[in-house]
NUMIVEX-731568 format. One record per residue (C-alpha): x, y, z; residue in three letters. Coordinates in steps of 0.02 Angstrom, whole numbers. Layout:
SITE   east  north     up code
SITE      X      Y      Z  ALA
...
***
This chain:
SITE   east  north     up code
SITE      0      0      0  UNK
SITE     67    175    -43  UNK
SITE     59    322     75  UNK
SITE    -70    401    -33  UNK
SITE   -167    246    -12  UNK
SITE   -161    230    167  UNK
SITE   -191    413    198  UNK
SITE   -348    380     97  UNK
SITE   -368    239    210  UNK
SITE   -338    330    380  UNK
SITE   -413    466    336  UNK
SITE   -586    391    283  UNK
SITE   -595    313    470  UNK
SITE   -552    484    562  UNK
SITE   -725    594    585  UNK
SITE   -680    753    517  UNK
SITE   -536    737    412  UNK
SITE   -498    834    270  UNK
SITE   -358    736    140  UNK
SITE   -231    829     91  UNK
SITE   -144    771    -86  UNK
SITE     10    682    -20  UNK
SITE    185    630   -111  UNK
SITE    291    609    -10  UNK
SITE    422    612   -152  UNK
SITE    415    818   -174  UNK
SITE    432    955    -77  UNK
SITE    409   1127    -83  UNK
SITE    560   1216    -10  UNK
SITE    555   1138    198  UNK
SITE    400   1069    174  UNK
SITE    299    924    135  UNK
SITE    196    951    -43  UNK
SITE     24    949     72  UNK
SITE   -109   1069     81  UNK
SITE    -82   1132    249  UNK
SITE   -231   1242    248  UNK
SITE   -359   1106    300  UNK
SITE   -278    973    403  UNK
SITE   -379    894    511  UNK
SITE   -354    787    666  UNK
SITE   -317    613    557  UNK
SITE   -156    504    534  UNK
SITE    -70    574    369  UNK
SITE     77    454    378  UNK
SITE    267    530    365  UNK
SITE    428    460    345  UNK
SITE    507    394    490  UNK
SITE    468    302    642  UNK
SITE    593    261    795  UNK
SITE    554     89    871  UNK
SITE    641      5   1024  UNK
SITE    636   -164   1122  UNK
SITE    673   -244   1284  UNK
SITE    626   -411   1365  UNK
SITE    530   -416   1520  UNK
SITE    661   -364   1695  UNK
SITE    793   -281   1566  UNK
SITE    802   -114   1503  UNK
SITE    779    -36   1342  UNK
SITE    920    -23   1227  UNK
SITE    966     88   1087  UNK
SITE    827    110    952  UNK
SITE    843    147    776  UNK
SITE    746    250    650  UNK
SITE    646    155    506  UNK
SITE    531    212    389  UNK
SITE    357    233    444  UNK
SITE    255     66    384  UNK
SITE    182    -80    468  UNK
SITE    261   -197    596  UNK
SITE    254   -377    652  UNK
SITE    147   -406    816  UNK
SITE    141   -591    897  UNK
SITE    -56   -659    897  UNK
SITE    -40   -705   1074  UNK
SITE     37   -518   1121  UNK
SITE      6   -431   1280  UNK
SITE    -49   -287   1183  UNK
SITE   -175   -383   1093  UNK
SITE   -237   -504   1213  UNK
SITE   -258   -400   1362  UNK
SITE   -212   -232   1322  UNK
SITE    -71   -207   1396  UNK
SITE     -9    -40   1313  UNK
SITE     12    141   1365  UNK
SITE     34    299   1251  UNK
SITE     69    480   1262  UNK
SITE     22    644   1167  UNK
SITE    145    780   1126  UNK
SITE    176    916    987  UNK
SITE    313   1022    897  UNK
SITE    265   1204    846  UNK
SITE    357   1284    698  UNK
SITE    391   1474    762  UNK
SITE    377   1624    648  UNK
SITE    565   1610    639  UNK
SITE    573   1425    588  UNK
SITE    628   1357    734  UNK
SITE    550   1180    791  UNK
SITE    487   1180    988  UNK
SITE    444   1016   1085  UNK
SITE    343   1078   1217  UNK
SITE    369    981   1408  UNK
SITE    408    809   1337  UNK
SITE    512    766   1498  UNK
SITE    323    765   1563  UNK
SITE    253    650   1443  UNK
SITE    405    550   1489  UNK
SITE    363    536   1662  UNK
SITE    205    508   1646  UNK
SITE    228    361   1552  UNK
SITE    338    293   1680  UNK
SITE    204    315   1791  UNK
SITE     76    228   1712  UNK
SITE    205     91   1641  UNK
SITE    219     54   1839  UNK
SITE     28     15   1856  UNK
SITE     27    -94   1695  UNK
SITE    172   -202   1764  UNK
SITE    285   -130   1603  UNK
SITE    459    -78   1566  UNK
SITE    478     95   1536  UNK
SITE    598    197   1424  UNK
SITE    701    318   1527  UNK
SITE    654    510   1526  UNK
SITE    816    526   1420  UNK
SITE    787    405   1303  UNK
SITE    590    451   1283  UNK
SITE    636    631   1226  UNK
SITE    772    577   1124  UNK
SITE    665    478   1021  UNK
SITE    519    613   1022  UNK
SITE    655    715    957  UNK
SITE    723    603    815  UNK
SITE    553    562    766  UNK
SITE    522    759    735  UNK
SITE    687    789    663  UNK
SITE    684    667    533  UNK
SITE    504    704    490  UNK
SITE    531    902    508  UNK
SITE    465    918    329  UNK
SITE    312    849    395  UNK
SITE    287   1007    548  UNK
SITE    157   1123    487  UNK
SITE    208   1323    435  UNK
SITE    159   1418    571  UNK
SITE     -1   1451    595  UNK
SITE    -47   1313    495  UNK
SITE    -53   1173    639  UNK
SITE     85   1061    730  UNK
SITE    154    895    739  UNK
SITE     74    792    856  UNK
SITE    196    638    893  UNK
SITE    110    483    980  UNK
SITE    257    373   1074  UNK
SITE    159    205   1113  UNK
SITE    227     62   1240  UNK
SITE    174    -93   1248  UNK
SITE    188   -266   1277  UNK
SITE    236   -358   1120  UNK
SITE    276   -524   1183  UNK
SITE    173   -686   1182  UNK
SITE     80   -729   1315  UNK
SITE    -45   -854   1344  UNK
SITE   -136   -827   1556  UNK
SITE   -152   -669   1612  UNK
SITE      9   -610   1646  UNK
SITE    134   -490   1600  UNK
SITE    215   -487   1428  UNK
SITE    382   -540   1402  UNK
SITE    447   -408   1292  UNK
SITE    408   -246   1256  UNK
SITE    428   -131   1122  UNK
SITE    409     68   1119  UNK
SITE    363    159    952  UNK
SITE    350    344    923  UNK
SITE    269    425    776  UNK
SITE    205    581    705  UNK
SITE     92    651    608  UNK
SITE     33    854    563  UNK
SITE   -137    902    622  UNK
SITE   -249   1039    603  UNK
SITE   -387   1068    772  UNK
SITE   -458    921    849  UNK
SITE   -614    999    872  UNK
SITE   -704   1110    734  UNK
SITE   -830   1236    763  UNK
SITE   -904   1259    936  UNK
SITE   -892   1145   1095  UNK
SITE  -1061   1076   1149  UNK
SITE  -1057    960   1282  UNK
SITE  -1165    832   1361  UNK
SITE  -1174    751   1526  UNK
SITE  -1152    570   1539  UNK
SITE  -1249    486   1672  UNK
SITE  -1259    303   1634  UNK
SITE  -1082    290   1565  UNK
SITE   -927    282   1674  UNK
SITE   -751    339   1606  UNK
SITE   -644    270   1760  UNK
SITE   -681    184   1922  UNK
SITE   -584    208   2076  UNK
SITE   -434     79   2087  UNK
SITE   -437     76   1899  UNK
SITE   -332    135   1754  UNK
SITE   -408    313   1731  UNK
SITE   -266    417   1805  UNK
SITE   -144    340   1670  UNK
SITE   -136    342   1482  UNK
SITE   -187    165   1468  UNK
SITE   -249    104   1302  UNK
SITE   -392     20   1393  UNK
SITE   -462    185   1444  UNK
SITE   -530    218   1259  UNK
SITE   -608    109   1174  UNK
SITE   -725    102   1317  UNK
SITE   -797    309   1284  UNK
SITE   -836    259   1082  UNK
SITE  -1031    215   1130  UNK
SITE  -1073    364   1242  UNK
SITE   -961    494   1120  UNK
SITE  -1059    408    946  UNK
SITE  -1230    433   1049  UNK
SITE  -1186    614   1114  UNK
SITE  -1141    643    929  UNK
SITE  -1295    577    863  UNK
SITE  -1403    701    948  UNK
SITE  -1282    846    898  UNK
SITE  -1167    871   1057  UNK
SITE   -994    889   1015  UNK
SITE   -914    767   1152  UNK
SITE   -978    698   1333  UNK
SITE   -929    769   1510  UNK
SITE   -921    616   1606  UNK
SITE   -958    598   1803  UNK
SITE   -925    496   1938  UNK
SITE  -1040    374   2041  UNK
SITE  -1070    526   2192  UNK
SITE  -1117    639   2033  UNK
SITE   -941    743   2022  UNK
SITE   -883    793   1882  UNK
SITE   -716    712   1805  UNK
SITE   -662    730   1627  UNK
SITE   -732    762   1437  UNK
SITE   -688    618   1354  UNK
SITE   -522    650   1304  UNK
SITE   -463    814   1404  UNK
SITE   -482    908   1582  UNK
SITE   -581   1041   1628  UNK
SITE   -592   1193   1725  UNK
SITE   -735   1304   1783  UNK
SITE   -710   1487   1820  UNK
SITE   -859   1521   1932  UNK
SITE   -822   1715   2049  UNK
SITE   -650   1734   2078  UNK
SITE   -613   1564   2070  UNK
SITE   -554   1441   1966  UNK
SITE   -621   1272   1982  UNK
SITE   -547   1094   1912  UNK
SITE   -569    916   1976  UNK
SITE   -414    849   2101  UNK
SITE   -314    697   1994  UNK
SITE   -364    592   2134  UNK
SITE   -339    383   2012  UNK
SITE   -490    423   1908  UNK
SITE   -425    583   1809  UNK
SITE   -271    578   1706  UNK
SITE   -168    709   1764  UNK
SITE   -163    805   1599  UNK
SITE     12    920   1549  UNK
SITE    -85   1037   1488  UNK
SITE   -180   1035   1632  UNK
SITE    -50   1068   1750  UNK
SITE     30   1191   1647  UNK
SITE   -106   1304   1646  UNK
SITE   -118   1283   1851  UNK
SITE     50   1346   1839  UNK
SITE     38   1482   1750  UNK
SITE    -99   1560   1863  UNK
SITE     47   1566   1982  UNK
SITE    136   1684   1889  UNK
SITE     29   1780   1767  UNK
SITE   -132   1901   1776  UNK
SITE   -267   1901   1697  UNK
SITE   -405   2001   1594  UNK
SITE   -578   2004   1609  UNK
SITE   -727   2100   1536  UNK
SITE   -741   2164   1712  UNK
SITE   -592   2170   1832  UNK
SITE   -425   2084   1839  UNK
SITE   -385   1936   1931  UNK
SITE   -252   1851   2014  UNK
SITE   -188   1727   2119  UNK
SITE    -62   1736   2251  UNK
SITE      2   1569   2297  UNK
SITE    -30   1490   2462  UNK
SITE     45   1581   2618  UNK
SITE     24   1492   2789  UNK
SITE    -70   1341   2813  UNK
SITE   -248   1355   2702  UNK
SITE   -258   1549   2713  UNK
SITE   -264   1665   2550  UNK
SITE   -246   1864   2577  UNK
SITE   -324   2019   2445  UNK
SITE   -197   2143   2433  UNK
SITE   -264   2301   2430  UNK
SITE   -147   2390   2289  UNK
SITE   -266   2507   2251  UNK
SITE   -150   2602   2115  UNK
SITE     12   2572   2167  UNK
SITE    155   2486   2120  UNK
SITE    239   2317   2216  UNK
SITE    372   2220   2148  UNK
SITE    349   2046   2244  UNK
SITE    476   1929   2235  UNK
SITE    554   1785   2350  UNK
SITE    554   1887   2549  UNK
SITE    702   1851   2645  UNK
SITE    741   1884   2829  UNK
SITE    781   2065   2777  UNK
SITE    663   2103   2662  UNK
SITE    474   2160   2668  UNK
SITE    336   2231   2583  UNK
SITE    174   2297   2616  UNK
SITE     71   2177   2588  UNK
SITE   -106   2183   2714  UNK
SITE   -115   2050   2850  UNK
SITE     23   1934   2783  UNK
SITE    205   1862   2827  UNK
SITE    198   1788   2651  UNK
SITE    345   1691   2590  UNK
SITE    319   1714   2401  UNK
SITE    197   1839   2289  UNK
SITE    183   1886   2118  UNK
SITE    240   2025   2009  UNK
SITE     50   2116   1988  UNK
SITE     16   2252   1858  UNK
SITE    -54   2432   1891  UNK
SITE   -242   2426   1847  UNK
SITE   -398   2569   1886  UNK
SITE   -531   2452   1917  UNK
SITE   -559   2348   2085  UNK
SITE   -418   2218   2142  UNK
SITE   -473   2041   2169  UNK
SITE   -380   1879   2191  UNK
SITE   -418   1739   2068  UNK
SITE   -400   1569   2147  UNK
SITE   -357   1394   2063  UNK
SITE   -426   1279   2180  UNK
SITE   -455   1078   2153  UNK
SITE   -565   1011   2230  UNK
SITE   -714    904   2200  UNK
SITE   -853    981   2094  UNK
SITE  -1044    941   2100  UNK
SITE  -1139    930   1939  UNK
SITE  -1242   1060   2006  UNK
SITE  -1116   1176   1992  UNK
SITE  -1113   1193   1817  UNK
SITE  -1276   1313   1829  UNK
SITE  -1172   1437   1934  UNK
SITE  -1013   1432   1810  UNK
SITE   -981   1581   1699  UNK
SITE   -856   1489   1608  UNK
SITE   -803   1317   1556  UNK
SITE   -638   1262   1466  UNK
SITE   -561   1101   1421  UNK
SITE   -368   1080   1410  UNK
SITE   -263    958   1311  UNK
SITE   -120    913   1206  UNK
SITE   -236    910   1058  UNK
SITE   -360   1042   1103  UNK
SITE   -222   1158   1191  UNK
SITE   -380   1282   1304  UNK
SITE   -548   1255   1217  UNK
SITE   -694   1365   1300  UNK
SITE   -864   1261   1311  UNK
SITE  -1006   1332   1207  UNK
SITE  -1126   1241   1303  UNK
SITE  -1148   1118   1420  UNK
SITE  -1323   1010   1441  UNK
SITE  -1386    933   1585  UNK
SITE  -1540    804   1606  UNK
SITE  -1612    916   1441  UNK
SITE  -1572   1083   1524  UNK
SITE  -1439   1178   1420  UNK
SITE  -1327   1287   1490  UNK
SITE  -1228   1436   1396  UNK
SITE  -1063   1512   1428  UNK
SITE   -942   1666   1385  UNK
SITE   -822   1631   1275  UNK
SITE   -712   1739   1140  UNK
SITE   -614   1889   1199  UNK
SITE   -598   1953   1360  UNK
SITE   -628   1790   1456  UNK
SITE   -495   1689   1564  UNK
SITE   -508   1547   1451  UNK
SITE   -453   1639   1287  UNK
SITE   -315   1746   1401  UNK
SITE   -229   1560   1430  UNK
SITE   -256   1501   1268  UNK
SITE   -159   1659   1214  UNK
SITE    -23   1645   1353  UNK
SITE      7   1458   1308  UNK
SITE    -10   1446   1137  UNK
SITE    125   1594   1145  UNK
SITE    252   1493   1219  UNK
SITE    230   1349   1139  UNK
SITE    236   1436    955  UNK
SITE    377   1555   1012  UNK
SITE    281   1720   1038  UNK
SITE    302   1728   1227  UNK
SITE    479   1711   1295  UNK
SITE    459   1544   1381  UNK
SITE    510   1611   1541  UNK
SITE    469   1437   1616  UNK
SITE    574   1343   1531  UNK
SITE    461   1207   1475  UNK
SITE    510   1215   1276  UNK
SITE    625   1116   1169  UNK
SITE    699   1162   1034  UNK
SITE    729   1038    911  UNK
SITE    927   1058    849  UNK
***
C-alpha cells in the first residue's frame, strides 16, 4: 500500500478529516507538498518512525529510526490479548522564525513511567523518551506544519509485544514513536453533554494513566452524544462529580475562582492541565470586568487580597531582611501584579471536588489538552437543560489560550522553561 493509499485509508476512518494530496516524493522548499490549509485531526503518515525493544526485567536499549510502515505483532501479544499498552500525546510548533519547539516532553516521559508502573511494564528512561520524540520530529521536520498552519502531534506508544498465553505480564516490550501534522481536533463550537449512565474510570482503575484500555471504552457514549448533535460527553462519577470530557480536563471559572477536579486515580493528570495551574501562579489576567489574580498559598490554608489600590509592588522571593506591604500577611512568596484602575481581586485555582450542580453557577467552562491546547465550552447540557457560557475575547479561558499557545509557538519568551527546541 502506498502512503497516498493509506492516507486515503486513515483518513476515511477519522471523523472530520480533510485529505490533503500527499507525495511524499516532493517538496516545496522545507516542506511536505500537502495542503496545509485544512488538516484535520487524522493520521497522514510521514517518513520515519523510531522503534525500540526490551525483554521483560531488562532495560531498553538503543533504538533505531525506520521508515514509517507496518510492523510484526505476535497473535498471542500482551498488547493484543489484554491490552497491555500505554501511550502519550505531545507536539512540535514551527515558530515564525522557523525554529522547531517540543513543548514539556520530559512530562510526557514521566508520565509514562508512571503509568508503565501500574501496567506491570518496562519503561523507556526520561532521556531516552525525549530523544526519540526528538528524532522522530527531526527526521520528519518536513512533515511540521508552517506556522499558523497546525503542529506535529507525535504519539510514542509502549506496549507489551511479547506472547503470552494466562493473564500475565508480557515478556517483551517494544516502544514506538510516531508523528503526524494536524490541524484542530475539534471544529466549530464545543457543545457538551453530561453522561450519566456511562462511566469513564472507576476508583482503583486505570483512569489516572494513559492506558490504552481507557478508550475504546468512551466510543458508545461519544457516537450517541454525537448523534443528537453534542460535540463530546462530560463524564461523572458514581457521587455525581464531575471528572473529565472524554479525552481532556476541565476547568470552571465560577467568581473569583477557578475550579478543576483533584487527579485523585480516576483523572489523568493532563500536561496541559497542569501547565495552565501553573501559570496562574505567575501571570494576571483580563476580564470583561476586573482583573484577577492569584497569590500562591501563604500559611497553612489561608489566602490574603492585597489592597494595591494604584500602586506599584514588585513581589519577589522575601528574605529575613526584606518586606513589603502587603495587608495581614508574613507571606513567603507573591507575584509581580500590574497597575490597573478598576477593583483588585484575587483569582484562585482551587481543586477540589465539583458537584454537577455547579455547572448552573459557572460563567465559564474550558477544556485543556495536548490536542485541544484551552478550548472554551459553548454549552454544556444537563438532564435536557442547556446551559450557555462566555467565550471569545476578554474571558480567562481565551487569556490562557493566548499565554500558552505563545510559548509553545515562540511568541512569549518561555520564561518557564518548558520548551524544546529541536537542533
Amino acid at each position: 500500500m502506498t502512503r497516498d493509499q493509506y492516507c486515503r485509508t486513515a483518513g476515511a476512518e477519522v471523523e472530520g478529516y480533510n485529505e490533503p494530496s500527499v507525495n511524499s516524493s516532493h517538496v516545496n522548499g522545507e516542506y511536505a507538498k500537502i495542503n496545509w490549509d485544512v488538516l484535520g485531526f487524522g493520521l497522514i503518515p510521514t517518513d520515519y518512525m523510531y522503534i525500540m525493544n526490551c525483554s521483560k526485567d531488562q532495560h531498553f536499549s538503543q533504538g533505531t529510526l525506520t521508515p514509517f510502515g507496518k510492523i510484526e505483532v505476535n497473535p498471542s501479544s500482551g498488547i493484543l490479548n489484554y491490552g497491555q499498552g500505554l501511550f502519550e500525546g505531545l507536539k512540535a510548533h514551527r515558530t515564525a522564525n522557523g525554529r522547531i519547539l517540543l513543548f514539556r516532553p520530559e512530562e510526557n516521559a514521566m508520565r509514562m513511567k508512571v503509568g508503565a508502573k501500574r501496567m506491570c511494564m518496562q519503561a523507556p528512561t526520561v532521556e531516552q523518551f525525549v530523544n526519540a520524540v526528538k528524532q522522530t520530529v527531526h527526521s520528519n521536520k518536513r512533515w511540521v506544519p508552517p506556522p499558523g498552519k497546525g503542529a506535529m502531534y507525535i504519539r510514542p506508544l509502549l506496549m507489551g509485544s511479547g506472547p503470552v498465553l494466562g493473564v500475565a505480564p508480557a515478556s517483551e516490550y517494544t516502544f514506538i514513536t510516531y508523528a503526524s501534522p494536524v490541524g484542530n481536533y475539534h471544529k466549530g463550537v464545543l457543545n457538551l453533554i453530561v453522561e450519566e449512565k456511562f462511566r469513564r474510570a472507576i476508583p482503583g482503575g486505570t483512569g489516572g494513566v494513559k492506558a490504552v484500555t481507557n478508550y475504546a471504552i468512551i466510543y458508545k457514549p461519544i457516537a450517541e452524544a454525537k448523534a443528537k448533535g453534542f460535540t463530546d460527553v462530560l463524564f461523572l462519577n458514581a457521587e455525581k462529580y464531575i471528572e473529565e470530557v472524554s479525552t481532556t480536563n476541565i476547568f470552571l471559572v465560577k467568581g473569583n475562582e477557578i475550579l478543576t477536579p483533584p487527579t485523585s486515580g480516576t483523572i489523568l493528570p493532563g500536561i496541559t492541565r497542569k501547565s495552565i495551574i501553573e501559570i496562574t501562579h505567575v501571570l494576571g489576567y483580563q476580564t470583561t470586568s476586573a482583573r484577577y489574580y492569584e497569590v500562591e498559598q501563604i500559611t497553612l490554608t489561608r489566602w490574603y487580597e492585597l489592597e494595591l489600590m494604584t500602586m506599584w509592588y514588585e513581589l519577589e522571593q522575601i528574605t529575613s531582611t526584606r518586606w513589603y506591604e502587603l495587608e495581614q500577611t508574613t507571606s513567603t512568596r507573591c507575584y509581580e501584579l500590574e497597575e490597573i484602575t478598576s477593583t483588585r481581586y484575587l483569582l484562585i485555582v482551587k481543586e477540589r471536588a465539583i458537584p454537577v450542580g455547579e455547572l448552573f453557577d459557572a460563567e465559564e467552562v474550558f477544556c485543556t489538552g495536548t490536542a485541544v491546547g484551552v478550548n472554551s465550552v459553548n454549552s454544556i447540557t444537563y438532564q435536557d437543560t442547556r446551559i450557555a457560557y462566555k467565550r471569545g475575547a476578554g474571558t480567562v479561558g481565551q487569556k490562557l489560550y493566548e499565554m500558552l499557545t505563545g510559548i509553545q509557538t515562540g511568541r512569549i519568551e518561555d520564561k518557564m522553561g518548558w520548551t524544546v527546541e529541536l537542533d
